[in-house]
ROMARDREN-144956 format. One line per field, with one value per residue (C-alpha): residue number from 1; residue in one letter; chain; z, y, x. Coordinates in nm, 3 decimals. Example, Ala and Ser with C-alpha at 12.3 -4.5 7.8 and 13.67 -1.06 7.14 Angstrom:
num = [1, 2];
residu = [a, s];
chaine = [A, A];
w = [0.780, 0.714];
v = [-0.450, -0.106];
u = [1.230, 1.367];
END
This chain:
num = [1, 2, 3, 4, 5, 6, 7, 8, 9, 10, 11, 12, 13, 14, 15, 16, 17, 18, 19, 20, 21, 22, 23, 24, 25, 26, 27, 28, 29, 30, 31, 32, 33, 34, 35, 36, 37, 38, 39, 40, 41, 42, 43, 44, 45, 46, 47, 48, 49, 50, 51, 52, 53, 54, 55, 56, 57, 58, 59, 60, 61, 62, 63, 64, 65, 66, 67, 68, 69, 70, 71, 72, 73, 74, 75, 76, 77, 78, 79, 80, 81, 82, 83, 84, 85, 86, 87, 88, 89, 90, 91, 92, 93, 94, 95, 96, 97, 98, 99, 100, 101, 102, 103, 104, 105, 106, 107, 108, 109, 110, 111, 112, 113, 114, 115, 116, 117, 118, 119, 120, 121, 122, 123, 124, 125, 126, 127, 128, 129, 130];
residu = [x, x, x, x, x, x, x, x, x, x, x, x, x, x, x, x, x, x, x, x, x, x, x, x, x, x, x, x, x, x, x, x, x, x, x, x, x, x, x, x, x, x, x, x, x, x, x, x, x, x, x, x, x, x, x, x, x, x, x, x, x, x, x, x, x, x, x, x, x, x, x, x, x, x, x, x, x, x, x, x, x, x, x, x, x, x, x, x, x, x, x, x, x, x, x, x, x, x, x, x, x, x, x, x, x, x, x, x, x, x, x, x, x, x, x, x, x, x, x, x, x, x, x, x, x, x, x, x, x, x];
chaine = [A, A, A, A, A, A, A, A, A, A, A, A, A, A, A, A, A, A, A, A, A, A, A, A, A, A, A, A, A, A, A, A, A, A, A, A, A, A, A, A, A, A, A, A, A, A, A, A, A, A, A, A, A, A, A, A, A, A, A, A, A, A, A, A, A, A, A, A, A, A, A, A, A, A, A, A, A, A, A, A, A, A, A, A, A, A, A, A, A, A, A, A, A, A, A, A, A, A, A, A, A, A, A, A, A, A, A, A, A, A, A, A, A, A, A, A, A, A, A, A, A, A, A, A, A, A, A, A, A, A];
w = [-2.126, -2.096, -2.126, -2.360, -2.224, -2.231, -2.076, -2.318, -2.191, -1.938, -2.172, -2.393, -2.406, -2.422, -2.632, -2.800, -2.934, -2.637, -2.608, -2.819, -3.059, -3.256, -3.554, -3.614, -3.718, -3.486, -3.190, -3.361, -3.388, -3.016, -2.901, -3.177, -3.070, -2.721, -2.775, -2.974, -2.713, -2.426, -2.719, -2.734, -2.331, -2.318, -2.615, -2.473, -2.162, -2.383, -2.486, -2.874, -3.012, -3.408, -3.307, -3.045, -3.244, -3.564, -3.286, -3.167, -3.544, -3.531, -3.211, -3.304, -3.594, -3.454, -3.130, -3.303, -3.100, -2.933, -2.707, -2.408, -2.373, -2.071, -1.890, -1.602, -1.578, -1.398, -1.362, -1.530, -1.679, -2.075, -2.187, -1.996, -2.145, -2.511, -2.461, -2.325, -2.648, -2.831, -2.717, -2.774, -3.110, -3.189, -3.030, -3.240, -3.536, -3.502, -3.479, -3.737, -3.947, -3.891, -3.918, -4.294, -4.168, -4.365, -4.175, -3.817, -3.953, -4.109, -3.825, -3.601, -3.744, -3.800, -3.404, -3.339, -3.556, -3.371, -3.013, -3.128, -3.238, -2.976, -2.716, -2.936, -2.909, -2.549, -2.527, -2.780, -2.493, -2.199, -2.388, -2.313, -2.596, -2.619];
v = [-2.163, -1.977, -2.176, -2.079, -1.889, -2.212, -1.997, -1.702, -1.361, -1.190, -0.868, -1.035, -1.100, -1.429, -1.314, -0.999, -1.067, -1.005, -0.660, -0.376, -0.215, 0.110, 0.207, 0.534, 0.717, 0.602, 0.742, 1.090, 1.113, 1.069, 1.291, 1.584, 1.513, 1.601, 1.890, 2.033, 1.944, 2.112, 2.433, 2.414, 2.442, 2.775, 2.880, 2.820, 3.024, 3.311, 3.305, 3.258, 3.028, 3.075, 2.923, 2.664, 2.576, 2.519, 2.320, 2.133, 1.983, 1.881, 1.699, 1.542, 1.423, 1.247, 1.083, 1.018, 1.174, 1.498, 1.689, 1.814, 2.182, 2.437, 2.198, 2.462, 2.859, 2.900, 3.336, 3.336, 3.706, 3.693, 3.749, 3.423, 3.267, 3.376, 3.228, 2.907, 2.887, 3.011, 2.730, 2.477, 2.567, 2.525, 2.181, 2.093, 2.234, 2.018, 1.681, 1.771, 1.865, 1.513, 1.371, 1.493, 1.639, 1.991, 2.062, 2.039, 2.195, 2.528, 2.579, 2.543, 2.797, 3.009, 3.016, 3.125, 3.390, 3.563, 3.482, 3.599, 3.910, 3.925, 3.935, 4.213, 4.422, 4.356, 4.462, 4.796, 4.893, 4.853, 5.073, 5.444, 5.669, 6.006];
u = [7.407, 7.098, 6.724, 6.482, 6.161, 5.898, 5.571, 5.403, 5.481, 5.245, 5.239, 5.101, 4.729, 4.600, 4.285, 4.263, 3.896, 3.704, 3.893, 3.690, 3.938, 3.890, 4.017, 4.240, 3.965, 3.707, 3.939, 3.947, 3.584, 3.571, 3.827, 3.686, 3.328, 3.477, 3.692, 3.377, 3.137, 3.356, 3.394, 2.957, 2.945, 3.117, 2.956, 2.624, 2.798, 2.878, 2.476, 2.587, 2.293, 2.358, 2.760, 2.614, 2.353, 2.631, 2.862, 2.591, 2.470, 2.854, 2.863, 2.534, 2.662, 2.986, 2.826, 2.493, 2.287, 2.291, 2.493, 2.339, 2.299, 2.368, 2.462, 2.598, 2.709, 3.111, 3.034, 3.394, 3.429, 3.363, 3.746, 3.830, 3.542, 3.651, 4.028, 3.873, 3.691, 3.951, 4.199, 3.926, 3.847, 4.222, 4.236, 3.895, 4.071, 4.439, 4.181, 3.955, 4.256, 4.398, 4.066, 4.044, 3.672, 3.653, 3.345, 3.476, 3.803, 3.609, 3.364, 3.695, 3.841, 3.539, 3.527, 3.914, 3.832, 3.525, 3.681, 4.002, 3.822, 3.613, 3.939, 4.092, 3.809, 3.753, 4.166, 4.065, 3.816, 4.031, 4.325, 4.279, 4.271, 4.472];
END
């Protein structure tokens, strides 16, 4: 009733060798090199060298080579800076989590601690005491 399909589908490539593949792993060394990289750029913003220095020995050591620093200043106000780097120490942390890299994963979390501290006691200021 029907004929069979005689032609190769067109969704399928015709040679997958000359296509670079990455492994699993490979893929979340990029993507936590990045989220880490964007975290070092506000951290240089904030003027913390001990933390950007700590980020950038990480970046360096999942791109092999390293990152560039102060790359440019955006004049955001420092609370907005410190939930920026906040949220990207939480997406550095999910990735190095996955990743199985304890390194990545403790300096992650080492940062959401001091900008999470560092937004409550910019909140503790702004409150008005009795």
């Amino acid at each position: 009733m029907y004929e069979p399909i005689r032609t190769p589908s067109v969704h399928t490539p015709a040679d997958t060798a000359g296509f670079p593949h990455r492994s699993r792993g490979e893929e979340l060394d990029i993507q936590l090199a990045g989220h880490l990289a964007a975290l070092l750029a506000v951290t240089d913003e904030l003027g913390l060298d001990t933390a950007g220095d700590r980020i950038a020995e990480q970046v360096s050591r999942l791109r092999g080579t390293p990152p560039a620093r102060h790359a440019g200043l955006t004049g955001a106000p420092p609370a907005a800076l410190h939930r920026r780097a906040h949220s990207l120490a939480g997406r550095a942390l999910v990735v190095a989590a996955s990743r199985a890299d304890t390194t990545a994963a403790i300096l992650a979390a080492e940062r959401m601690d001091a900008h999470a501290a560092a937004l409550s006691t910019a909140a503790h200021r702004l409150v008005p005491t009795a």
